[in-house]
PyMOL CGO cylinders between C-alpha atoms (Angstrom):
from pymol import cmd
from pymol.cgo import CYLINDER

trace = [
    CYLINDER, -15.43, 6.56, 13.29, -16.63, 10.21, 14.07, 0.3, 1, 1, 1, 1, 1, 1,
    CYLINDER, -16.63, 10.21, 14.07, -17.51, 10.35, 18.29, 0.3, 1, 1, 1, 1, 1, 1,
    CYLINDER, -17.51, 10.35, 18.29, -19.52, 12.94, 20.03, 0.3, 1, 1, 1, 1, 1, 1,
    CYLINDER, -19.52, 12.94, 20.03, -20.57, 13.23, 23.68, 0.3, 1, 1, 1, 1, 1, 1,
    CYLINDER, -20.57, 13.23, 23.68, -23.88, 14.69, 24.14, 0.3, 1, 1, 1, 1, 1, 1,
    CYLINDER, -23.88, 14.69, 24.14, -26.26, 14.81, 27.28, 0.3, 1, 1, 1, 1, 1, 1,
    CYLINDER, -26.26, 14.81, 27.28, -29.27, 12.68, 27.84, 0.3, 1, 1, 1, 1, 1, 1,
    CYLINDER, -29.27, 12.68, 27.84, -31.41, 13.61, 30.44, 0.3, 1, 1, 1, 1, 1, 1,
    CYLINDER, -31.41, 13.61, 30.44, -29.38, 13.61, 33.01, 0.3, 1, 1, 1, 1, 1, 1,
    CYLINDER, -29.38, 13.61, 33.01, -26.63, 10.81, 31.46, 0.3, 1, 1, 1, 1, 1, 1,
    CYLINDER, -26.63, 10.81, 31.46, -23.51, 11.57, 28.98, 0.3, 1, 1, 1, 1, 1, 1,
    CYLINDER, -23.51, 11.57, 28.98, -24.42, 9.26, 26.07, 0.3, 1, 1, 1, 1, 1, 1,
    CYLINDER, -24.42, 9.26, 26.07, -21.68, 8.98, 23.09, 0.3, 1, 1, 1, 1, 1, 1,
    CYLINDER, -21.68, 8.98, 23.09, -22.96, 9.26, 19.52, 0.3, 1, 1, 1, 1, 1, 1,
    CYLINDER, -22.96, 9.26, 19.52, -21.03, 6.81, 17.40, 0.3, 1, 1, 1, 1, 1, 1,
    CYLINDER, -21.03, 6.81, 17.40, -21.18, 6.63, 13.64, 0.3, 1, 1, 1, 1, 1, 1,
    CYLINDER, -21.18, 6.63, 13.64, -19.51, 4.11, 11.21, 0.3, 1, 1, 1, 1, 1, 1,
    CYLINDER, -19.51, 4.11, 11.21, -17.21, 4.60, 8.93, 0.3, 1, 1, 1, 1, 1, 1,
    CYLINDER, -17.21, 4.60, 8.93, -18.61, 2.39, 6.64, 0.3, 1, 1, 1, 1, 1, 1,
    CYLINDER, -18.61, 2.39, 6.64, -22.53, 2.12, 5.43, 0.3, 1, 1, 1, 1, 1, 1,
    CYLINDER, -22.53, 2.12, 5.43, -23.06, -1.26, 5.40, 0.3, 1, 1, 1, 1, 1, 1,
    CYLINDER, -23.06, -1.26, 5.40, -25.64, -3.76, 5.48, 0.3, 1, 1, 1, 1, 1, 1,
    CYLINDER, -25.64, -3.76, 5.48, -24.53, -6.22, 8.10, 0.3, 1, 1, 1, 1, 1, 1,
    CYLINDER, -24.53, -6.22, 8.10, -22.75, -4.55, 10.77, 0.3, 1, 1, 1, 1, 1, 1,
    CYLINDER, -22.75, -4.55, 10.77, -22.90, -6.33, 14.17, 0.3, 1, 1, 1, 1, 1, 1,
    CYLINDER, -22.90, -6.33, 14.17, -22.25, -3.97, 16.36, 0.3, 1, 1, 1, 1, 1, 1,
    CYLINDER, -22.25, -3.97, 16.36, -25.70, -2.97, 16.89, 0.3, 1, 1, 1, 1, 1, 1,
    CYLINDER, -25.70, -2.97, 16.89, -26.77, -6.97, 17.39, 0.3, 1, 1, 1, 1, 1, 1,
    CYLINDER, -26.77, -6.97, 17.39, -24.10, -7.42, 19.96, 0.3, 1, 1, 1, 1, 1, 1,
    CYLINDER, -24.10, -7.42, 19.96, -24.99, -4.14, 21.83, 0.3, 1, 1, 1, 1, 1, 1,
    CYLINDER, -24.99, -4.14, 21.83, -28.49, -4.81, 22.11, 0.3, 1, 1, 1, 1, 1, 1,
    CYLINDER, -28.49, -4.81, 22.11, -27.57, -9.02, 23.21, 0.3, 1, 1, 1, 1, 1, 1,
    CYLINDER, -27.57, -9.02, 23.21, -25.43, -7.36, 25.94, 0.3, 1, 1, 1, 1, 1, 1,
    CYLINDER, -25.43, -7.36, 25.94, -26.87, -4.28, 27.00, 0.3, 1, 1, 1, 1, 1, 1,
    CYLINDER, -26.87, -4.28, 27.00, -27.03, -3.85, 31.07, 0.3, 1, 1, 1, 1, 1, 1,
    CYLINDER, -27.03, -3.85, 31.07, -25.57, -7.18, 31.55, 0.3, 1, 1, 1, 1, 1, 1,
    CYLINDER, -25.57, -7.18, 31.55, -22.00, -5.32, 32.27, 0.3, 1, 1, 1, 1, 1, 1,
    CYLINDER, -22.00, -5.32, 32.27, -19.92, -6.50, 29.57, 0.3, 1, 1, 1, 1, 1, 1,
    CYLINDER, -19.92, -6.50, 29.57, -20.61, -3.52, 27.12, 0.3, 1, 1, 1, 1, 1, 1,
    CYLINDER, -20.61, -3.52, 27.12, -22.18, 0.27, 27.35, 0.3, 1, 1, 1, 1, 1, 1,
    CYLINDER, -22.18, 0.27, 27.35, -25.98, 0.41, 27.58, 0.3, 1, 1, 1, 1, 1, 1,
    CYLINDER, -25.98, 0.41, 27.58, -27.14, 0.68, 23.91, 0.3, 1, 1, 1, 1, 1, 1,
    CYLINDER, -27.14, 0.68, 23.91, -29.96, 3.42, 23.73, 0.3, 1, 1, 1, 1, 1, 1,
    CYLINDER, -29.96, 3.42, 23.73, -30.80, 3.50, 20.43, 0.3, 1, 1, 1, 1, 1, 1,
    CYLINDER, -30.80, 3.50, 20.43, -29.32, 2.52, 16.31, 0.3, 1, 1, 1, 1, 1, 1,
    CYLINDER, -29.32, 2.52, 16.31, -29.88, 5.43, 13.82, 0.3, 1, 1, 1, 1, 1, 1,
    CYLINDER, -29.88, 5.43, 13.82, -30.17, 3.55, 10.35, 0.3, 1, 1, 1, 1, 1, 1,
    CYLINDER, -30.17, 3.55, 10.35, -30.68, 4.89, 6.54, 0.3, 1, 1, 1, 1, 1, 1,
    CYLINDER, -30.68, 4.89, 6.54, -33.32, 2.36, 5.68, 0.3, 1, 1, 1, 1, 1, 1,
    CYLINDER, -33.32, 2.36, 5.68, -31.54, -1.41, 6.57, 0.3, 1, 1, 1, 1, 1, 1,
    CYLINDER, -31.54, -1.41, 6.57, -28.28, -0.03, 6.84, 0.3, 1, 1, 1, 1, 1, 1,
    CYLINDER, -28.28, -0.03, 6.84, -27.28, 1.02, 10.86, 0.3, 1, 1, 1, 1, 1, 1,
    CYLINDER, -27.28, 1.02, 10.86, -25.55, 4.79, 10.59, 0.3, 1, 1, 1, 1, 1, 1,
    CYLINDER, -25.55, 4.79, 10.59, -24.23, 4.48, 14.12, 0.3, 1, 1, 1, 1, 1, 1,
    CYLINDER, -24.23, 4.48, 14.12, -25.25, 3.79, 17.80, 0.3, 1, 1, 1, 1, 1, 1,
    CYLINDER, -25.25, 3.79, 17.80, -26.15, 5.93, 21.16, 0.3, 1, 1, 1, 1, 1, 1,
    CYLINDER, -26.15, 5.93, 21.16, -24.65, 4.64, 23.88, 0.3, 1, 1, 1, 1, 1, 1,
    CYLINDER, -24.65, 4.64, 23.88, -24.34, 5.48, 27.76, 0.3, 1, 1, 1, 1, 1, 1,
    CYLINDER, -24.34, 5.48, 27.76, -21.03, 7.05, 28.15, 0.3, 1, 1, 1, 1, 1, 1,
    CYLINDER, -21.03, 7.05, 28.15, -18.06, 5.16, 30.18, 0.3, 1, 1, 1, 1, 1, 1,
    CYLINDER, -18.06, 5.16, 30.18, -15.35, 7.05, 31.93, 0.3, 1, 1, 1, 1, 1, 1,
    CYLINDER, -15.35, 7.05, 31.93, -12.25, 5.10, 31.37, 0.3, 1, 1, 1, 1, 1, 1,
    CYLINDER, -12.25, 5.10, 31.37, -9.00, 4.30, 30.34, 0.3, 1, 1, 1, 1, 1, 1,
    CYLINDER, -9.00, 4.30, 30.34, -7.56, 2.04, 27.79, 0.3, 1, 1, 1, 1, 1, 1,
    CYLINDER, -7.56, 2.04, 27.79, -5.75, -1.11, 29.95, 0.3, 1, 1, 1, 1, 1, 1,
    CYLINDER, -5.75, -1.11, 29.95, -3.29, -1.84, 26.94, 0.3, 1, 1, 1, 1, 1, 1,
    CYLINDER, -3.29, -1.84, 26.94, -1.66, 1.77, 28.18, 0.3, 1, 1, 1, 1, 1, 1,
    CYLINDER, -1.66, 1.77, 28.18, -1.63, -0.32, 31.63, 0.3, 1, 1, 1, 1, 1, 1,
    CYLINDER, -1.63, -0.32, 31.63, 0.13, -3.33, 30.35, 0.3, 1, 1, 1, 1, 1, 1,
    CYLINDER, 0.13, -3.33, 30.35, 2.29, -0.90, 27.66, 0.3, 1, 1, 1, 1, 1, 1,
    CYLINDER, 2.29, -0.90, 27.66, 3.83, 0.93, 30.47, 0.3, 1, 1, 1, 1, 1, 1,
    CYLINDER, 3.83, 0.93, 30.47, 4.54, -1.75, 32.85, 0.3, 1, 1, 1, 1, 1, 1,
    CYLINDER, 4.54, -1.75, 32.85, 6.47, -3.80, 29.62, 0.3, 1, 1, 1, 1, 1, 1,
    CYLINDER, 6.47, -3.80, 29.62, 8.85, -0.89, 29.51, 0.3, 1, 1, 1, 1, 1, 1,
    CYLINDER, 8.85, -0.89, 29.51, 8.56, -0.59, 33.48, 0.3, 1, 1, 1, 1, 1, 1,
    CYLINDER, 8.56, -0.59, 33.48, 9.69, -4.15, 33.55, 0.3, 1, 1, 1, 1, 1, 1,
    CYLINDER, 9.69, -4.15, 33.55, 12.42, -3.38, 30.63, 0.3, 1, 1, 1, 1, 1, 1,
    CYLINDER, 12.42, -3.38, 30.63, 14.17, -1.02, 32.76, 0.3, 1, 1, 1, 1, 1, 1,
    CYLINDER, 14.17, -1.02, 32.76, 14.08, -3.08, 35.86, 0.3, 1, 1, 1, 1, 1, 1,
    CYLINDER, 14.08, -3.08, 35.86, 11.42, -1.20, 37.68, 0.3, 1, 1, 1, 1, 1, 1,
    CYLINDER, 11.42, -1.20, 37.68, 8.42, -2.59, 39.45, 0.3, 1, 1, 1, 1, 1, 1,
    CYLINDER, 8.42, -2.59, 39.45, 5.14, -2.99, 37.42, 0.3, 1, 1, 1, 1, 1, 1,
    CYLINDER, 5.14, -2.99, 37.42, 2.35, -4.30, 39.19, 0.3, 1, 1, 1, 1, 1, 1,
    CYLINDER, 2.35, -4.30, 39.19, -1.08, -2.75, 37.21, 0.3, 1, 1, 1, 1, 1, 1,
    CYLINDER, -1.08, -2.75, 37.21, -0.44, -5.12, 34.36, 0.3, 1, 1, 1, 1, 1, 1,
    CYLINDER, -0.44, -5.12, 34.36, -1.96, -8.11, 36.67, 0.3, 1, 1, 1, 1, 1, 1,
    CYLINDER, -1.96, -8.11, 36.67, -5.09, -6.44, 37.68, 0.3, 1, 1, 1, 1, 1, 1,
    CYLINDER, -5.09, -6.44, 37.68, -5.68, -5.80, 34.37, 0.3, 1, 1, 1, 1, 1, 1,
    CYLINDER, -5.68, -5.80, 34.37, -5.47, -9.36, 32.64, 0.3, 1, 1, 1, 1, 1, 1,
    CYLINDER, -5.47, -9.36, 32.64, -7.22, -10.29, 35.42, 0.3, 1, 1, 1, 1, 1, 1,
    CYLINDER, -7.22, -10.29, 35.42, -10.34, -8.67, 34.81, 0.3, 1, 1, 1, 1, 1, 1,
    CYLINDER, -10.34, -8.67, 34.81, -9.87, -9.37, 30.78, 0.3, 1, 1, 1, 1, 1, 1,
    CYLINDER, -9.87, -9.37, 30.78, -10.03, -12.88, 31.66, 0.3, 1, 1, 1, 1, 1, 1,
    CYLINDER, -10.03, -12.88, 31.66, -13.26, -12.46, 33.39, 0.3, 1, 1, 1, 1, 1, 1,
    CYLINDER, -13.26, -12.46, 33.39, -14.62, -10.10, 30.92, 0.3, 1, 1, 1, 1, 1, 1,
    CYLINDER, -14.62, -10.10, 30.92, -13.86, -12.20, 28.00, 0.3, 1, 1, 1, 1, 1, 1,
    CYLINDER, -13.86, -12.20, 28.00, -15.50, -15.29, 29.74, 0.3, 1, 1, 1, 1, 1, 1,
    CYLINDER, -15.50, -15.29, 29.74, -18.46, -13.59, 31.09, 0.3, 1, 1, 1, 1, 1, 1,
    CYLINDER, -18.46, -13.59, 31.09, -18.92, -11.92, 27.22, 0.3, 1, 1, 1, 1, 1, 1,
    CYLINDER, -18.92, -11.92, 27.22, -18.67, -15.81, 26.12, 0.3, 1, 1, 1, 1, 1, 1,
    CYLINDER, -18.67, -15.81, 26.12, -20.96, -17.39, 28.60, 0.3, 1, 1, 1, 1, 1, 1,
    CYLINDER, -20.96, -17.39, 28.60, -23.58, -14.31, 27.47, 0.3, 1, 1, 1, 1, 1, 1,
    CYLINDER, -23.58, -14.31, 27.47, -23.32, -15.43, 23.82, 0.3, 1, 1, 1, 1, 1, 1,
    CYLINDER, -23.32, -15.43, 23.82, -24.26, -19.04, 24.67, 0.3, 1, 1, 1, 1, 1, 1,
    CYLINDER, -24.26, -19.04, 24.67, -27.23, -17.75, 25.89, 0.3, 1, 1, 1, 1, 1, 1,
    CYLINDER, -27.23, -17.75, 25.89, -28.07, -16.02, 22.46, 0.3, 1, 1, 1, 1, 1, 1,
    CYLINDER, -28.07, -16.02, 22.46, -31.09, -17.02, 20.98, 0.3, 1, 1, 1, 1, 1, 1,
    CYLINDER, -31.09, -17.02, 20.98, -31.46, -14.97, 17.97, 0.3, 1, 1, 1, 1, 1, 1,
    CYLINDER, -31.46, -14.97, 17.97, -30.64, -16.22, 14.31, 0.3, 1, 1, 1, 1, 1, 1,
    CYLINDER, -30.64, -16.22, 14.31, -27.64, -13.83, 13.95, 0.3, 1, 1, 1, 1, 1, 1,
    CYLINDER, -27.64, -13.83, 13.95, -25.72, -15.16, 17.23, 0.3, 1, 1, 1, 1, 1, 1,
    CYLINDER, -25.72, -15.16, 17.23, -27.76, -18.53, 18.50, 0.3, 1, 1, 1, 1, 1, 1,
    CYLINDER, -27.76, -18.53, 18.50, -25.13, -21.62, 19.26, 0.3, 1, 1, 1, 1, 1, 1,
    CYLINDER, -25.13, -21.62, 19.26, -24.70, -24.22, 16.61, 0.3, 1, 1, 1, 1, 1, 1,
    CYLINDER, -24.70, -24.22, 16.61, -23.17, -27.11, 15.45, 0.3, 1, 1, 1, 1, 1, 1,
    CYLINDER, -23.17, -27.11, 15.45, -19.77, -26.66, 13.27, 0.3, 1, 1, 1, 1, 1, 1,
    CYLINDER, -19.77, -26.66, 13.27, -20.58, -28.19, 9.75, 0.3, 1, 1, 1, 1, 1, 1,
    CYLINDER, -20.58, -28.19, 9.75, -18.03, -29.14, 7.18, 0.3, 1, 1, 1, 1, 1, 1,
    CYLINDER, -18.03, -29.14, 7.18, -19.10, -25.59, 5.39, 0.3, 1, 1, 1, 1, 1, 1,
    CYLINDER, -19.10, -25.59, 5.39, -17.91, -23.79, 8.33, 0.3, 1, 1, 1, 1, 1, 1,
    CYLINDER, -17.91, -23.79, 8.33, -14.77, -24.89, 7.75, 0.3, 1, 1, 1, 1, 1, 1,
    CYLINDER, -14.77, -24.89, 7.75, -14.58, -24.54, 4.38, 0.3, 1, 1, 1, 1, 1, 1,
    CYLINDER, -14.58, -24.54, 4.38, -15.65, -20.23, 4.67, 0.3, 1, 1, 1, 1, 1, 1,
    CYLINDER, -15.65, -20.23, 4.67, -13.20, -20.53, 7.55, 0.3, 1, 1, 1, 1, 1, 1,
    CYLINDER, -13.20, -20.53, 7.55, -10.31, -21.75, 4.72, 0.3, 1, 1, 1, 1, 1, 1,
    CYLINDER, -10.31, -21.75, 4.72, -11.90, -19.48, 2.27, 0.3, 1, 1, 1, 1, 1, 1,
    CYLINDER, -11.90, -19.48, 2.27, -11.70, -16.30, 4.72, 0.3, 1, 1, 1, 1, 1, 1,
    CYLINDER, -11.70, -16.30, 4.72, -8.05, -16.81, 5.58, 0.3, 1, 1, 1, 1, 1, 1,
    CYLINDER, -8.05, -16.81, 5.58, -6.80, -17.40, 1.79, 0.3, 1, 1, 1, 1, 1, 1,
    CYLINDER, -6.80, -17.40, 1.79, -9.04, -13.70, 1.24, 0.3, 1, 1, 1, 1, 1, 1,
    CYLINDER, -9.04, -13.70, 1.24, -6.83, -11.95, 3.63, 0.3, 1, 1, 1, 1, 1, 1,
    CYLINDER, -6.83, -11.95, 3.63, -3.75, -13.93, 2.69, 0.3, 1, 1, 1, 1, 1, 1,
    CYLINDER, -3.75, -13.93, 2.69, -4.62, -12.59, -0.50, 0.3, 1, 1, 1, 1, 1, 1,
    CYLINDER, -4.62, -12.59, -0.50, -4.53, -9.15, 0.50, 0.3, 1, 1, 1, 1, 1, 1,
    CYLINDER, -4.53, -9.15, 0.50, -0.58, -8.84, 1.95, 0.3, 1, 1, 1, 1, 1, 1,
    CYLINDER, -0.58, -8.84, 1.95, 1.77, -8.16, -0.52, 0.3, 1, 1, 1, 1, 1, 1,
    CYLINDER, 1.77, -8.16, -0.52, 4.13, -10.86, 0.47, 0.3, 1, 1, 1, 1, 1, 1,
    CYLINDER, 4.13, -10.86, 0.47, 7.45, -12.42, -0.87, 0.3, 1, 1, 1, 1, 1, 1,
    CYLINDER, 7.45, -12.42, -0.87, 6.77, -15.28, -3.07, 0.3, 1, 1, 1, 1, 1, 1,
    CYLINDER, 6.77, -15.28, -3.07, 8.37, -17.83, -0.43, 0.3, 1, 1, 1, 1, 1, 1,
    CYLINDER, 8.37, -17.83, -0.43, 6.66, -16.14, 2.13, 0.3, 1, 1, 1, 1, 1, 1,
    CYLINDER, 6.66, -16.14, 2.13, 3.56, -16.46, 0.96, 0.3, 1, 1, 1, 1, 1, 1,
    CYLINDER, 3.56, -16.46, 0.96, 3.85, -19.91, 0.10, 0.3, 1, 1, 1, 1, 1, 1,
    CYLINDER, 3.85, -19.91, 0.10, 4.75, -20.71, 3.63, 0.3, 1, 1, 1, 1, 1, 1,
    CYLINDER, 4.75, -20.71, 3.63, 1.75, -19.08, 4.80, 0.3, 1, 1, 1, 1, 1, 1,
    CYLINDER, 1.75, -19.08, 4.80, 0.07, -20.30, 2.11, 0.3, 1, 1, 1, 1, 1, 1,
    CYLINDER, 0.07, -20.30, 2.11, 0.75, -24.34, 3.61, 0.3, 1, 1, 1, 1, 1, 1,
    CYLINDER, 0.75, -24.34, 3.61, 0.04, -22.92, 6.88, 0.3, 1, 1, 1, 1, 1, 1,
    CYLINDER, 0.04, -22.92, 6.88, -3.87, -22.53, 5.62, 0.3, 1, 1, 1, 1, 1, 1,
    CYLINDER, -3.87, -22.53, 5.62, -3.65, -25.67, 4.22, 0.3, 1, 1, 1, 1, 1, 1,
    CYLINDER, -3.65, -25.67, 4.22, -2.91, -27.33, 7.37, 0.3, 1, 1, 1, 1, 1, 1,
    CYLINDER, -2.91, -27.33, 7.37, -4.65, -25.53, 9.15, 0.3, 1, 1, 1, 1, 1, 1,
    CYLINDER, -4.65, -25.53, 9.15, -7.80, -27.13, 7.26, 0.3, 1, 1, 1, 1, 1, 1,
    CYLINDER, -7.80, -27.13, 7.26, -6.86, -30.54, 9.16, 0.3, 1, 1, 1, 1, 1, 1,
    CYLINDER, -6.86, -30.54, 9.16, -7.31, -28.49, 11.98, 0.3, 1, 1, 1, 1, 1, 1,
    CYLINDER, -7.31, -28.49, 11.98, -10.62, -27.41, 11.70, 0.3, 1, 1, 1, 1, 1, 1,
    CYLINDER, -10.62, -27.41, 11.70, -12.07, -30.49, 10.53, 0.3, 1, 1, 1, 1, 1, 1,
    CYLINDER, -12.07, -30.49, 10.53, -11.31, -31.90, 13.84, 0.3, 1, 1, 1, 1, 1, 1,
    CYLINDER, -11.31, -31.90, 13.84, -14.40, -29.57, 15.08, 0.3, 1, 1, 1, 1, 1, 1,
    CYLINDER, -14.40, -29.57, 15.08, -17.10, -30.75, 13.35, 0.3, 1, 1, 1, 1, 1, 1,
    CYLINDER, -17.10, -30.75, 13.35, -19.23, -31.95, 15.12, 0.3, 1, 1, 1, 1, 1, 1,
    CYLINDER, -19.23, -31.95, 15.12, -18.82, -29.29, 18.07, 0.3, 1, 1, 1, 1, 1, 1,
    CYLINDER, -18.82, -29.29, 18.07, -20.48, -26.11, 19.21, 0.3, 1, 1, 1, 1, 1, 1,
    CYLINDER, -20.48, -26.11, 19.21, -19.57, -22.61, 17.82, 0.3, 1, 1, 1, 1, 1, 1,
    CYLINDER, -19.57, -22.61, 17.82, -20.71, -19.23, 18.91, 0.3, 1, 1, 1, 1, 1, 1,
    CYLINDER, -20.71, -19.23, 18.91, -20.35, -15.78, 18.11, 0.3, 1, 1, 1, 1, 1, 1,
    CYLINDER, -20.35, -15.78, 18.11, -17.47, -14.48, 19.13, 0.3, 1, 1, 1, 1, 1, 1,
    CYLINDER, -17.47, -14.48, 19.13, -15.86, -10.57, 18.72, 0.3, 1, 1, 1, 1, 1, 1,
    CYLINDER, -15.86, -10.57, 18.72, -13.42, -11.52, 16.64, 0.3, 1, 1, 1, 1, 1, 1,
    CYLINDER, -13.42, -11.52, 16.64, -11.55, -8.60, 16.88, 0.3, 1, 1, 1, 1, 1, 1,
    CYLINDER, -11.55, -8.60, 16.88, -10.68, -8.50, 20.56, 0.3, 1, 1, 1, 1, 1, 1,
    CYLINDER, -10.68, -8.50, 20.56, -7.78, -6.45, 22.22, 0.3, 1, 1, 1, 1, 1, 1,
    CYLINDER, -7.78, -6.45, 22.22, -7.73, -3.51, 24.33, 0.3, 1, 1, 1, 1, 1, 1,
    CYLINDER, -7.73, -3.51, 24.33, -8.20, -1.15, 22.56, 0.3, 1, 1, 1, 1, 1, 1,
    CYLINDER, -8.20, -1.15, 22.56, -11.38, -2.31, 22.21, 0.3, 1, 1, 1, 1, 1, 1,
    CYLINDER, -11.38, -2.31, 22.21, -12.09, -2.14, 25.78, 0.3, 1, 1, 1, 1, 1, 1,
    CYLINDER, -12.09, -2.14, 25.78, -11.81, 0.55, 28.68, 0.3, 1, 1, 1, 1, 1, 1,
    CYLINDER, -11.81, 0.55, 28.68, -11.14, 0.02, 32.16, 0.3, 1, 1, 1, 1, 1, 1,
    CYLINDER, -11.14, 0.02, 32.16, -13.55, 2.06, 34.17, 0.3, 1, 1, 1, 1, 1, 1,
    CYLINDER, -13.55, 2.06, 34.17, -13.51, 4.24, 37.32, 0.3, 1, 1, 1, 1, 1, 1,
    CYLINDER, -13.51, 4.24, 37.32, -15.38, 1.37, 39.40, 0.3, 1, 1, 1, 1, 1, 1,
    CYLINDER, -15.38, 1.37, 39.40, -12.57, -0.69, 37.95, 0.3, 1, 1, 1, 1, 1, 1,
    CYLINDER, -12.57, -0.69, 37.95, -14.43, -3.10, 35.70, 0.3, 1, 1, 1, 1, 1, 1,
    CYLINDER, -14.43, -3.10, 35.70, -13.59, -4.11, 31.91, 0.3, 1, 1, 1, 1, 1, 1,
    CYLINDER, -13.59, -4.11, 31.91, -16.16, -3.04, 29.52, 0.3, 1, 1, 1, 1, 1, 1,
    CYLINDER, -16.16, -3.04, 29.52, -15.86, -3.83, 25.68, 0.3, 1, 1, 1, 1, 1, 1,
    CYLINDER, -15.86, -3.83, 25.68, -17.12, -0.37, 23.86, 0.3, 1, 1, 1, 1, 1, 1,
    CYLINDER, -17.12, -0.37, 23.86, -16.44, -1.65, 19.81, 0.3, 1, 1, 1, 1, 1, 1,
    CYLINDER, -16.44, -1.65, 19.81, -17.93, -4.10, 18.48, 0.3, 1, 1, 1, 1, 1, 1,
    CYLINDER, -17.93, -4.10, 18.48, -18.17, -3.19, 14.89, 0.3, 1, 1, 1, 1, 1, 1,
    CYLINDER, -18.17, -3.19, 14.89, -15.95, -5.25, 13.25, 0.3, 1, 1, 1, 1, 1, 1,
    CYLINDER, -15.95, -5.25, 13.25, -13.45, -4.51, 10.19, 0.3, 1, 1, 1, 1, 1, 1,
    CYLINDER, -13.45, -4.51, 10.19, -14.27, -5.61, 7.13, 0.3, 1, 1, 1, 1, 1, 1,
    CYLINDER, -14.27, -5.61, 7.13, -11.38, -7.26, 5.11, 0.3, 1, 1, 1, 1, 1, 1,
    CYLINDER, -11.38, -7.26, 5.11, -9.65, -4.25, 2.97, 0.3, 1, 1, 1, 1, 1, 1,
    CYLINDER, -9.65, -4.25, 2.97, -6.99, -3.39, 1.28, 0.3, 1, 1, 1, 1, 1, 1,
]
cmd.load_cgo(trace, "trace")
């Protein structure tokens, strides 16, 4: 996704546009749910080509990427050194990850509001993972085996209907994040990827 860093008034605001022009992208929706509520940059504004969202403004935030954190303290650890950044870091995941959670409960718009899990859930939920399943060029065996893996895994997911479901990122890891100067965890990408190739 092409990234510039502009000025605002007074504030650095990034310029992010998508790689992909696409009707739904939630990115935009989850910005806006979570904008000043510290979880995520302030969203100033979507650029769109009719329904379809080109990219976002949003405030800029100074940080690093904590998975460098928890990479270099792995091979810290690996050579018998001392590591201690990789706790602070989790740390602060956790609560940014349940803080993110607790804010989506609180969604009340069609795209993101709580519901109940129907049987149809889990059926797209089957249906998704045989799509990607589809998509690795695996071994014959291998793919059977993963193959009874989704099957089971349909037992699985029955057991929640019945119970809530919310949105969640889906596509969470650090890389997605950045651990800022005042030392907080902010998610920055919500976009999404698509299933591809």
């Amino acid at each position: 996704n092409p990234h510039a860093l502009f000025r605002l008034g007074g504030s650095r605001v990034v310029v992010k546009g998508y790689r992909l022009l696409r009707e739904w992208n939630p990115e935009p929706s989850f910005l806006k749910h979570l904008s000043g509520r510290g979880v995520s940059p302030k969203l100033h504004a979507v650029y769109r080509l009719g329904d379809h969202p080109l990219g976002v403004i949003v405030e800029f935030v100074e940080g690093v990427d904590p998975g460098s954190i928890v990479y270099s303290d792995a091979l810290s650890h690996i050579k018998g050194e001392e590591a201690e950044g990789s706790r602070g870091v989790l740390d602060l995941t956790s609560k940014t990850l349940a803080d993110f959670h607790r804010l989506m409960m609180g969604c009340r718009e069609s795209w993101c509001a709580p519901s109940v899990v129907a049987e149809a859930d889990v059926e797209r939920w089957v249906d998704r993972m045989r799509s990607y399943l589809g998509n690795l060029p695996l071994a014959p065996k291998v793919a059977e085996h993963l193959g009874g893996l989704v099957k089971r895994s349909r037992e699985r997911l029955e057991a929640y209907v019945g119970h809530s479901k919310l949105r969640i990122h889906q596509d969470f890891h650090f890389s997605q994040t950045l651990l800022s100067g005042n030392n907080s965890l902010v998610i920055v990408d919500f976009e999404g990827e698509p299933a591809r190739p």
